[in-house]
DOLUMTOR-899793 format. One line per field, with one value per atom (N, C-alpha, C, CB): residue number from 0; atom name; x, z, y. Coordinates in nm, 4 decimals. Glycine has a CB too. Layout:
BEGIN
k <- c(NUM,...)
a <- c(CA,...)
X <- c(X,...)
Z <- c(Z,...)
Y <- c(Y,...)
END
This chain:
BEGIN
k <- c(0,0,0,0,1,1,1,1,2,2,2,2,3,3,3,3,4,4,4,4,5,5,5,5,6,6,6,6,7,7,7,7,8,8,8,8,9,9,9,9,10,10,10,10,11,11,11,11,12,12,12,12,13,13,13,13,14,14,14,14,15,15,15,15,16,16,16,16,17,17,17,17,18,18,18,18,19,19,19,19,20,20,20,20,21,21,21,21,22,22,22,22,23,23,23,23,24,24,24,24,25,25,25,25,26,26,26,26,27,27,27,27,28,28,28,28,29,29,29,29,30,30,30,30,31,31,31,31,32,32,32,32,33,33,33,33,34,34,34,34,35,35,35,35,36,36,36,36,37,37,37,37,38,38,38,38,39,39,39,39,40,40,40,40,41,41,41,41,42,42,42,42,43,43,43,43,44,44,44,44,45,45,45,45,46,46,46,46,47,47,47,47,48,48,48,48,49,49,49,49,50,50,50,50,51,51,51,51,52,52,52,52,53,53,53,53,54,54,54,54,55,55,55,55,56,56,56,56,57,57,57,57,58,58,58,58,59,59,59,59,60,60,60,60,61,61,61,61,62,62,62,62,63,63,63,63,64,64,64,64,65,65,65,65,66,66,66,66,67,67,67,67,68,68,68,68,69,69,69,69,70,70,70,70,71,71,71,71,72,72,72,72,73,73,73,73,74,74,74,74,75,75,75,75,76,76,76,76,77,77,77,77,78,78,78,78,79,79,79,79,80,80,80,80,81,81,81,81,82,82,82,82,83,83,83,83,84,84,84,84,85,85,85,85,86,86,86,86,87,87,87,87,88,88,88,88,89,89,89,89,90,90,90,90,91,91,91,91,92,92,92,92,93,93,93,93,94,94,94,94,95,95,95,95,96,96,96,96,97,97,97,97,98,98,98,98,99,99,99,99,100,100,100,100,101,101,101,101,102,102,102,102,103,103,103,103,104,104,104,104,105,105,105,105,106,106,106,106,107,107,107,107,108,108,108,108,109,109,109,109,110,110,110,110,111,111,111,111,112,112,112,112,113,113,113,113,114,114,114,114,115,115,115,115,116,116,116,116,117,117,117,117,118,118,118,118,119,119,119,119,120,120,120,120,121,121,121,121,122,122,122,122,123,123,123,123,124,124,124,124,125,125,125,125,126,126,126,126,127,127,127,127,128,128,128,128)
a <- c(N,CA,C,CB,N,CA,C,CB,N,CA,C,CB,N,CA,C,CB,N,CA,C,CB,N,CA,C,CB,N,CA,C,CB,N,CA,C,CB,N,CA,C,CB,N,CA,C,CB,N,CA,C,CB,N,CA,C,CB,N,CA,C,CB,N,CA,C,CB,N,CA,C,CB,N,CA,C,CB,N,CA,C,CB,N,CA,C,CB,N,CA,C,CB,N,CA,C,CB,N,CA,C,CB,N,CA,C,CB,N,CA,C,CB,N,CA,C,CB,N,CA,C,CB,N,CA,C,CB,N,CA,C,CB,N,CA,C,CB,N,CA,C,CB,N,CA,C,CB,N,CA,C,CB,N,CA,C,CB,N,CA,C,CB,N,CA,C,CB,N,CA,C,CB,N,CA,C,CB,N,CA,C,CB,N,CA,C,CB,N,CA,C,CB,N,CA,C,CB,N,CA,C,CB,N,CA,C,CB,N,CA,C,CB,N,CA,C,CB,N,CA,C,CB,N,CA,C,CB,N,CA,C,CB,N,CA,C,CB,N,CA,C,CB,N,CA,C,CB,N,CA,C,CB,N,CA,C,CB,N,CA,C,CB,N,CA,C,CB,N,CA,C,CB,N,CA,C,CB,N,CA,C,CB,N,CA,C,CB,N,CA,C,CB,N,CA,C,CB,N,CA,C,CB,N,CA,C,CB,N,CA,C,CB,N,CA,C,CB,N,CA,C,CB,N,CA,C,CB,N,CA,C,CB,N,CA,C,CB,N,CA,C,CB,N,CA,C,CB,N,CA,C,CB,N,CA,C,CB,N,CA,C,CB,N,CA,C,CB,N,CA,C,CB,N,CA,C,CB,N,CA,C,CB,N,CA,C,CB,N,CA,C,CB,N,CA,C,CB,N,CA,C,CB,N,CA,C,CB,N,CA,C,CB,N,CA,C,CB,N,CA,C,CB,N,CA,C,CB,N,CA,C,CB,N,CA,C,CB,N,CA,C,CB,N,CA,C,CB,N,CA,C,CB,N,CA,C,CB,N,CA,C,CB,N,CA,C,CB,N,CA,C,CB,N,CA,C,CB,N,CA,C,CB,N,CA,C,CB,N,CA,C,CB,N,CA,C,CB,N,CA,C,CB,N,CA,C,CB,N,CA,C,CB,N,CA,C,CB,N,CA,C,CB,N,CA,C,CB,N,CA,C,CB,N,CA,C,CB,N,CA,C,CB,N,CA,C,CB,N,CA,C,CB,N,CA,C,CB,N,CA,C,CB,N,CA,C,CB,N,CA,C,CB,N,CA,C,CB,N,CA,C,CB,N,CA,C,CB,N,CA,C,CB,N,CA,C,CB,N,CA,C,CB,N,CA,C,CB,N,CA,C,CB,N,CA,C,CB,N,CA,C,CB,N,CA,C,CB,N,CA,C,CB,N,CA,C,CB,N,CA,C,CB)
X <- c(-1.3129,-1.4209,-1.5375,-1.4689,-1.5860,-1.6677,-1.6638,-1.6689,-1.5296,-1.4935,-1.4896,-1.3146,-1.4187,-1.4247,-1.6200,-1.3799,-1.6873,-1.8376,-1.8920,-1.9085,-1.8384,-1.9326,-1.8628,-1.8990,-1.7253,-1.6933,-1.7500,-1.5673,-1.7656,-1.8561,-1.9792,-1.8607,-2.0779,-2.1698,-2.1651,-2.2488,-2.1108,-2.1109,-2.0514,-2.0400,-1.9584,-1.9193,-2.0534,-1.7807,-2.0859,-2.2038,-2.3488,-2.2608,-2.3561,-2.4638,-2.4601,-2.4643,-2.2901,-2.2510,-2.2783,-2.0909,-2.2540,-2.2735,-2.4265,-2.1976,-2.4891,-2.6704,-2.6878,-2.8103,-2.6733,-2.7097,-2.6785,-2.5806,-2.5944,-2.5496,-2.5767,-2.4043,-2.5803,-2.6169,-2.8289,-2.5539,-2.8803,-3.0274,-3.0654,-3.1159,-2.9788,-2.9955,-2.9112,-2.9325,-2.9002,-2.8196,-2.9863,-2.6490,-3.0866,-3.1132,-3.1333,-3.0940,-3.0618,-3.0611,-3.1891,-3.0504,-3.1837,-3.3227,-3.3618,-3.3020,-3.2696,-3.2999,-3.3375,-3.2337,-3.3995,-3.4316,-3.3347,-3.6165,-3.2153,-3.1646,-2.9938,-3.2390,-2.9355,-2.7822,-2.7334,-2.7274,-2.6597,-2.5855,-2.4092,-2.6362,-2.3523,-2.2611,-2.1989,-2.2757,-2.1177,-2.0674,-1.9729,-1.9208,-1.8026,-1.7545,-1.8468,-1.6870,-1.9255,-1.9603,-2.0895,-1.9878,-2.1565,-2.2651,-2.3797,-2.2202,-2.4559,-2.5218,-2.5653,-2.4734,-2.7288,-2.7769,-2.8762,-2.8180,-2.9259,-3.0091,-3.1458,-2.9282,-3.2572,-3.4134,-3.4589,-3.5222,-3.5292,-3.5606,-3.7073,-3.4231,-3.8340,-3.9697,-4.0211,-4.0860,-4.1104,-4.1135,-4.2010,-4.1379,-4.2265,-4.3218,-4.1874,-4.5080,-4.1422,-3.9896,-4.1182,-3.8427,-4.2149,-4.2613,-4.2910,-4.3846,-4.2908,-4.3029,-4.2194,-4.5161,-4.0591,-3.9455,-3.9448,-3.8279,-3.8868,-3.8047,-3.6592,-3.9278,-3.5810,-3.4699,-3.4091,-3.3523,-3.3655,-3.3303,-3.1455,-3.4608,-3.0997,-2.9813,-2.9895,-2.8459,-2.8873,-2.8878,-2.7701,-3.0026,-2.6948,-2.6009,-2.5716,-2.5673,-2.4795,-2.4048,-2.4675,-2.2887,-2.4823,-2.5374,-2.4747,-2.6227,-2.4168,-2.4664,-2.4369,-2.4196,-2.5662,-2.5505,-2.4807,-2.7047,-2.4400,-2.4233,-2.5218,-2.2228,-2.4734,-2.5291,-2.6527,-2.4260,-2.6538,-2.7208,-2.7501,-2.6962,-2.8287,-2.8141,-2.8570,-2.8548,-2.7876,-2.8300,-2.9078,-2.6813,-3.0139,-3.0871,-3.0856,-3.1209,-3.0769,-3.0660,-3.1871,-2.8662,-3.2923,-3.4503,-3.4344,-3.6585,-3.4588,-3.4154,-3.5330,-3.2608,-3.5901,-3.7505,-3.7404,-3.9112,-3.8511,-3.9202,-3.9607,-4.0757,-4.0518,-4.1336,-4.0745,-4.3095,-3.9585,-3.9119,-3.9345,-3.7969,-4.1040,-4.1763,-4.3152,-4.3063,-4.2683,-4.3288,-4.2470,-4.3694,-4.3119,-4.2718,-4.3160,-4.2462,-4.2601,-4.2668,-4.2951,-4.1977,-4.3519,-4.3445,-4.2203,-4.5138,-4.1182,-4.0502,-4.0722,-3.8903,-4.1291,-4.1256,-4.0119,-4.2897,-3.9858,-3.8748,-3.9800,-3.6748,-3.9404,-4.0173,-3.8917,-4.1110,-3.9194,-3.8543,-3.9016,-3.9058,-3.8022,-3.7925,-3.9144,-3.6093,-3.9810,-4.0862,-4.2014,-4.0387,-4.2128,-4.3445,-4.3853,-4.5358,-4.2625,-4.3481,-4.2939,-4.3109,-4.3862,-4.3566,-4.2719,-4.4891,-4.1380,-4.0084,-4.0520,-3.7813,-4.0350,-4.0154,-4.0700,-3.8428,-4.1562,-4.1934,-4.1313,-4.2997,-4.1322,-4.0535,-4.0864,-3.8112,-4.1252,-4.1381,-4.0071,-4.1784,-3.9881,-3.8433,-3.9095,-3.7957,-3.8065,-3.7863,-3.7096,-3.7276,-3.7102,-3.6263,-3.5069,-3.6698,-3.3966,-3.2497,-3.2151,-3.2094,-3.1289,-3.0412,-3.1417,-2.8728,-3.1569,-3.2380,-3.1074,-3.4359,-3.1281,-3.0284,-3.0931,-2.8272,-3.1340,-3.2122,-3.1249,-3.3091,-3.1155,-3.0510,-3.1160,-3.0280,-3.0156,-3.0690,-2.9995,-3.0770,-3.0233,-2.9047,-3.0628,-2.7879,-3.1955,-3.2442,-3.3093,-3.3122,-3.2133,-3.2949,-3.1889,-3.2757,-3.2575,-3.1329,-3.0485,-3.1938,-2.9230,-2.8975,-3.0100,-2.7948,-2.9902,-3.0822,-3.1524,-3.1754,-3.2076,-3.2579,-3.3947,-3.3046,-3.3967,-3.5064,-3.4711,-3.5086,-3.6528,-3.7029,-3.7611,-3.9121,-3.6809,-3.7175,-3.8293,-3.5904,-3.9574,-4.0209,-4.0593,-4.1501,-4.0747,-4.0763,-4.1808,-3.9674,-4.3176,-4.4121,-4.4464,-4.5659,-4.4157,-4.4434,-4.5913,-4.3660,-4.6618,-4.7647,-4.8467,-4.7382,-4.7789,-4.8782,-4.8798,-4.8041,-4.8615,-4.8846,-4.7342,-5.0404,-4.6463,-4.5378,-4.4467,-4.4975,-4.4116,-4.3405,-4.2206,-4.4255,-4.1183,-3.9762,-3.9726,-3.8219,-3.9465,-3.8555,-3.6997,-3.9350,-3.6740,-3.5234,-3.4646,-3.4780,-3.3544,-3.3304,-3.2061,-3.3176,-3.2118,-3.1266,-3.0836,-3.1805,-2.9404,-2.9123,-2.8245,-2.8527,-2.8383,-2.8224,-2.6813,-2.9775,-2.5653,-2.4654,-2.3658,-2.4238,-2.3736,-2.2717,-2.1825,-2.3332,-2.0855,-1.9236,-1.9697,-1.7212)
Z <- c(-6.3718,-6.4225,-6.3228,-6.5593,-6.2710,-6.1902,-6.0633,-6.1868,-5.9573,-5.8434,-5.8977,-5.7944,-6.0011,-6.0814,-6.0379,-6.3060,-6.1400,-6.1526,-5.9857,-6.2461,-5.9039,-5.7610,-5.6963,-5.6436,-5.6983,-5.6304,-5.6457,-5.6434,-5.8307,-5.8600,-5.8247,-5.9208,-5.8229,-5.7497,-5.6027,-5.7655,-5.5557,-5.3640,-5.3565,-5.2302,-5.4423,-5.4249,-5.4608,-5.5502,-5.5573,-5.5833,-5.4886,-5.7714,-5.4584,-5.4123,-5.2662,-5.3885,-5.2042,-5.0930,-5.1533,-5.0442,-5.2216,-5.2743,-5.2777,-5.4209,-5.3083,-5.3624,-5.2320,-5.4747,-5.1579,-4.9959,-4.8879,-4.9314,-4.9535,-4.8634,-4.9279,-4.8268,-5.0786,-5.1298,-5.1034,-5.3560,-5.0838,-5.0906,-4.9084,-5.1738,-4.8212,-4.6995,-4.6513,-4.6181,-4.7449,-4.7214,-4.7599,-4.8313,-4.7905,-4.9169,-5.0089,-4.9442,-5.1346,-5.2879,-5.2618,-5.4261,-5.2929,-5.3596,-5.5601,-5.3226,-5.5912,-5.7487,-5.7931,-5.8219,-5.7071,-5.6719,-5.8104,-5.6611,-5.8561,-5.9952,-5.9696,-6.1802,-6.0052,-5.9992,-6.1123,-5.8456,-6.1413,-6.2709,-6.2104,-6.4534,-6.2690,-6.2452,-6.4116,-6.1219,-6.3956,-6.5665,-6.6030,-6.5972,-6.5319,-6.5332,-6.5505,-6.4304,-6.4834,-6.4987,-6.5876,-6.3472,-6.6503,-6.7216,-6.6410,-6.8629,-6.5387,-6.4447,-6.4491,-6.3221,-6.3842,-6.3672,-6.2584,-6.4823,-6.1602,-6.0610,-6.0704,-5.9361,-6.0465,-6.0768,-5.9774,-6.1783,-5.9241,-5.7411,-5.8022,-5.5959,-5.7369,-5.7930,-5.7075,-5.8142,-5.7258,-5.6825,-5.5228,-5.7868,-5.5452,-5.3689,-5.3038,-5.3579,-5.1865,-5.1051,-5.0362,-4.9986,-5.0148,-4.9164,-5.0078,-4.8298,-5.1138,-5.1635,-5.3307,-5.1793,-5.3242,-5.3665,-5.4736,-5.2265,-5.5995,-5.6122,-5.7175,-5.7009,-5.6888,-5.7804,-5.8752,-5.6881,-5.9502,-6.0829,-6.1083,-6.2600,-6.1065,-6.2059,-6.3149,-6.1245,-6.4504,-6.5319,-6.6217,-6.5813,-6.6495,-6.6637,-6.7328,-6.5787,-6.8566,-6.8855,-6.9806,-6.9285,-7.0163,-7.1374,-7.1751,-7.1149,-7.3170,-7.4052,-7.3819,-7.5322,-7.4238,-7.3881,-7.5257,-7.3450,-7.5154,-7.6534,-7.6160,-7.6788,-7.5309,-7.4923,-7.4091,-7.4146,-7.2668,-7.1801,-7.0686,-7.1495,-7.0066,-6.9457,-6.7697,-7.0226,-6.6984,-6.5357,-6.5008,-6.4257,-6.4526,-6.3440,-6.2146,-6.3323,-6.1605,-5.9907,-5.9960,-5.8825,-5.8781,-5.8775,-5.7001,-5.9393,-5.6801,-5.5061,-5.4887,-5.4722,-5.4038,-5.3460,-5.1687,-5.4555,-5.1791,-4.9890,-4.9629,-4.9481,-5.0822,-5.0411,-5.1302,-5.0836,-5.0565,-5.1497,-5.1351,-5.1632,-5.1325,-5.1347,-5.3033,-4.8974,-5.3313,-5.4512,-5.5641,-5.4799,-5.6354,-5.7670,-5.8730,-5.7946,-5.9510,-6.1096,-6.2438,-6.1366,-6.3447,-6.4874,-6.5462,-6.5700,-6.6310,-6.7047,-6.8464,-6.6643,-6.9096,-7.0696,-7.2010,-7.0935,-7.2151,-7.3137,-7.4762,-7.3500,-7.5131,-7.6015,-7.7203,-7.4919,-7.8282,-7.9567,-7.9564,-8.1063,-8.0064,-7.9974,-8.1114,-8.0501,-8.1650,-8.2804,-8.1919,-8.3912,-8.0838,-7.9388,-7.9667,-7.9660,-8.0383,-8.0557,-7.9172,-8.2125,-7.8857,-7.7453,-7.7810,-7.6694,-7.7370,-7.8135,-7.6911,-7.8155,-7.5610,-7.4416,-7.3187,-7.4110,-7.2395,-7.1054,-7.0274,-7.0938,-6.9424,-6.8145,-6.6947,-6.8326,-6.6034,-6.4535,-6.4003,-6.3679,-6.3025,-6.2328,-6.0775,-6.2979,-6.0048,-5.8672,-5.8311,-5.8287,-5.6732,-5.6046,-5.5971,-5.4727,-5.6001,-5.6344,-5.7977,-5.5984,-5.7892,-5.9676,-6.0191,-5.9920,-6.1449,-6.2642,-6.3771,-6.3460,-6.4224,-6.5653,-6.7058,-6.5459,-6.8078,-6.9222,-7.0240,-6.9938,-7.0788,-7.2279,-7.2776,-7.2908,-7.4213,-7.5050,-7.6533,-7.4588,-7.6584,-7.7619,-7.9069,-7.7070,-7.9241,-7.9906,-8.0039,-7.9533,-7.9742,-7.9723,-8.0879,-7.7749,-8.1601,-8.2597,-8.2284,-8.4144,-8.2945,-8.2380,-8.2372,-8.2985,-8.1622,-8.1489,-8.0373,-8.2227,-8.0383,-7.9103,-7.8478,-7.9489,-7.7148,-7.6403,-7.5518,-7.5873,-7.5226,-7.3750,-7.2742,-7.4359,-7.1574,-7.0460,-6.9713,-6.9406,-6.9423,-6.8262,-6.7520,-6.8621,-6.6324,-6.4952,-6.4240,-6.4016,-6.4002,-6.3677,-6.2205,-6.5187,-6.0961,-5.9804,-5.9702,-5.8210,-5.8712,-5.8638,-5.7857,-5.7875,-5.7497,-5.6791,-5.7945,-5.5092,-5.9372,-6.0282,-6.0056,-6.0326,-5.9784,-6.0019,-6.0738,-5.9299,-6.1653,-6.3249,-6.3175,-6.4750,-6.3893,-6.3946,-6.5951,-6.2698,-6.6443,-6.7555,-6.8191,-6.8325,-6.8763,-6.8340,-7.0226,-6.6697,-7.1208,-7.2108,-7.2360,-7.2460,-7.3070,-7.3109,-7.4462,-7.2627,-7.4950,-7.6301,-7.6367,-7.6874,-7.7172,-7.7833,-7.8905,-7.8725,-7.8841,-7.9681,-7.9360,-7.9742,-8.1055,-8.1281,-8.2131,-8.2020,-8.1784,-8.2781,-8.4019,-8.1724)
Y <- c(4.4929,4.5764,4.5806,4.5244,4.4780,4.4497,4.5057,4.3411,4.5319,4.5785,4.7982,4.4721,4.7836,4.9218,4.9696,4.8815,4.9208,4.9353,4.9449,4.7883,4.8422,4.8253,4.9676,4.6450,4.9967,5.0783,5.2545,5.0490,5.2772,5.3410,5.3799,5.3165,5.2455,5.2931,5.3317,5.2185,5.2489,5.3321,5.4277,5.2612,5.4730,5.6536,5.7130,5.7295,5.6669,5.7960,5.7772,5.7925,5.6330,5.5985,5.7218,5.4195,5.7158,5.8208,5.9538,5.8125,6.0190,6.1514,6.1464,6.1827,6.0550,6.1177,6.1132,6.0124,6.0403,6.0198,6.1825,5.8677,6.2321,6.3330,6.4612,6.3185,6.4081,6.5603,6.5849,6.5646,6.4571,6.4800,6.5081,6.3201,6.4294,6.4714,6.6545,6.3318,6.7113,6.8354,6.8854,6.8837,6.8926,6.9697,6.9939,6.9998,6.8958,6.9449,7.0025,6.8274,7.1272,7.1862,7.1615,7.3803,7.1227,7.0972,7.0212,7.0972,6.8522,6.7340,6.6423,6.7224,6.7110,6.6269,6.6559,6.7094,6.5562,6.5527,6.4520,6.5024,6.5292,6.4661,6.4923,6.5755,6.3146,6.2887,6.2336,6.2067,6.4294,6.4233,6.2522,6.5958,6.2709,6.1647,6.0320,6.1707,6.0028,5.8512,5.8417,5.7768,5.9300,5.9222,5.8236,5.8725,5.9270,5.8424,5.9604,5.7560,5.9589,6.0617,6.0387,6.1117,6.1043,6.0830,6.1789,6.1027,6.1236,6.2040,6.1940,6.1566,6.2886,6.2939,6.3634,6.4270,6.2577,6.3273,6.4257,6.2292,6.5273,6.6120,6.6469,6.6605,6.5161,6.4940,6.4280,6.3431,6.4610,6.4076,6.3430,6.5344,6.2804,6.1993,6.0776,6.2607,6.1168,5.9550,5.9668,5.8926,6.0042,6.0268,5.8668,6.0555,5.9236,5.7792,5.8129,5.6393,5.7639,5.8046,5.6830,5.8647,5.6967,5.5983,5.6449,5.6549,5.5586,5.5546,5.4403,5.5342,5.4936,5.4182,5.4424,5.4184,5.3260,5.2934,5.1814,5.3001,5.1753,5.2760,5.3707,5.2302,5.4066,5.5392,5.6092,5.6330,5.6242,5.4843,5.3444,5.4888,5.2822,5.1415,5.0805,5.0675,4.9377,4.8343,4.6912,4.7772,4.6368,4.4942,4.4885,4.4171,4.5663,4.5828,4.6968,4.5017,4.7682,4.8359,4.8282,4.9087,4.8726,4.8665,5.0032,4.8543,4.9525,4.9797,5.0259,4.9140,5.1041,5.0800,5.2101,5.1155,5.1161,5.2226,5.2485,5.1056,5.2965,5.3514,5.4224,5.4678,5.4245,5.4695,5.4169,5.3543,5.5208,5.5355,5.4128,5.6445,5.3676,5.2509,5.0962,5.2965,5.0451,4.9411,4.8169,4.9409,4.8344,4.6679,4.6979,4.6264,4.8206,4.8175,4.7602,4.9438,4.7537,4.7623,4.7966,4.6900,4.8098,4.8633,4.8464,4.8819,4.8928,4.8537,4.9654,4.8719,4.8646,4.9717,4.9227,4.9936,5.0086,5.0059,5.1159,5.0482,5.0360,5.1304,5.1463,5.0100,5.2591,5.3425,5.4197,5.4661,5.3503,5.4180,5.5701,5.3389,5.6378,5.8019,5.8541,5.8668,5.8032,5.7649,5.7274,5.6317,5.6753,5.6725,5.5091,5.8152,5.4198,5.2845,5.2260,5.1756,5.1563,5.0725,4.9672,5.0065,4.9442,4.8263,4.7234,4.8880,4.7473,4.6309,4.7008,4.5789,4.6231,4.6063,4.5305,4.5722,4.5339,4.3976,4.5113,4.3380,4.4120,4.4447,4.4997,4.3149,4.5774,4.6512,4.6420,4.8560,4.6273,4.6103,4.7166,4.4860,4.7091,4.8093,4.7535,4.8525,4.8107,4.7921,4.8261,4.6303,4.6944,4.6705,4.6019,4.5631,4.6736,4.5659,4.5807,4.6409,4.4227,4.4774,4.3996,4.4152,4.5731,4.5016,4.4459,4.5957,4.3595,4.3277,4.3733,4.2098,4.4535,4.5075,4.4805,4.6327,4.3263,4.2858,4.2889,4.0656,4.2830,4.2441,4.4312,4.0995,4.5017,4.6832,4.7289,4.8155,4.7973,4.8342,4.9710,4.8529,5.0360,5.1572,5.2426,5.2169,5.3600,5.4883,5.5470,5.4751,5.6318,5.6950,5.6023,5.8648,5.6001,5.5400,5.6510,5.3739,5.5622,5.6917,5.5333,5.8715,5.5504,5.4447,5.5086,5.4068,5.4514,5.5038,5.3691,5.6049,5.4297,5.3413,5.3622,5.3628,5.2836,5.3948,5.2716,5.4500,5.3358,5.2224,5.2321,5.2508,5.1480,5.0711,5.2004,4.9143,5.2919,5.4120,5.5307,5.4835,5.5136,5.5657,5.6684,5.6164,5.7003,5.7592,5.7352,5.7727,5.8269,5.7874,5.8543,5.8434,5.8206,5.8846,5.8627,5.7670,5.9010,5.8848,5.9481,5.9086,5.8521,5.8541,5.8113,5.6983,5.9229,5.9002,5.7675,6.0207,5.7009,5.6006,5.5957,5.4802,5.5975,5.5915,5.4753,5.7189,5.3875,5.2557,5.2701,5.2175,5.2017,5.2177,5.1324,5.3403,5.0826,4.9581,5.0292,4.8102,4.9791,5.0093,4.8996,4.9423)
END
């Protein structure tokens, strides 16, 4: 599962790499198969992109924050679809991975806001069998 997941990301990590150095003019790529999605902010000089994975989550979810400047860092707060603030925790550049064993099912909204005030938010839906 683990070699599955790593190999995943470096295919796509290769695709965002080649599709953002081509160009993308749409600064957003979605990768239907793997339910990953990439957010490209709208200044390319001080860019940051997010994947997140898996979605839907059950136990926990990964992180990977990719930016120009990767000696910053981050606040990510997750937010009930209702606007209550559930969890904060600091995020770094690379993999973060949140547990989310004490979040109940349902919709969240992740935002990530780095230390030069640049925000991404990102939907996350929660689901246990």
């Amino acid at each position: 599962m683990k070699t599955r997941l790593l190999i995943i990301v470096i295919s796509i990590l290769i695709n965002v790499v080649t599709a953002f150095a081509q160009g993308n003019e749409n600064n957003y790529m979605q990768f239907p198969d793997s339910h990953i999605s990439f957010v490209k902010a709208a200044d390319q000089s001080d860019s940051m992109e997010v994947a997140l994975y898996p979605n839907p989550a059950s136990s926990e979810v990964n992180i990977f924050l990719n930016s120009l400047l990767p000696d910053q860092k981050g606040e990510l707060i997750i937010y009930s679809s209702s606007g209550n603030q559930i969890l904060a925790n600091s995020i770094a550049f690379g993999m973060n991975k949140i547990y989310l064993d004490n979040i109940p099912n349902g919709l969240y909204y992740l935002r990530i806001i780095r230390e030069n005030g640049v925000t991404t938010t990102k939907k996350l839906v929660i689901s246990r069998q």
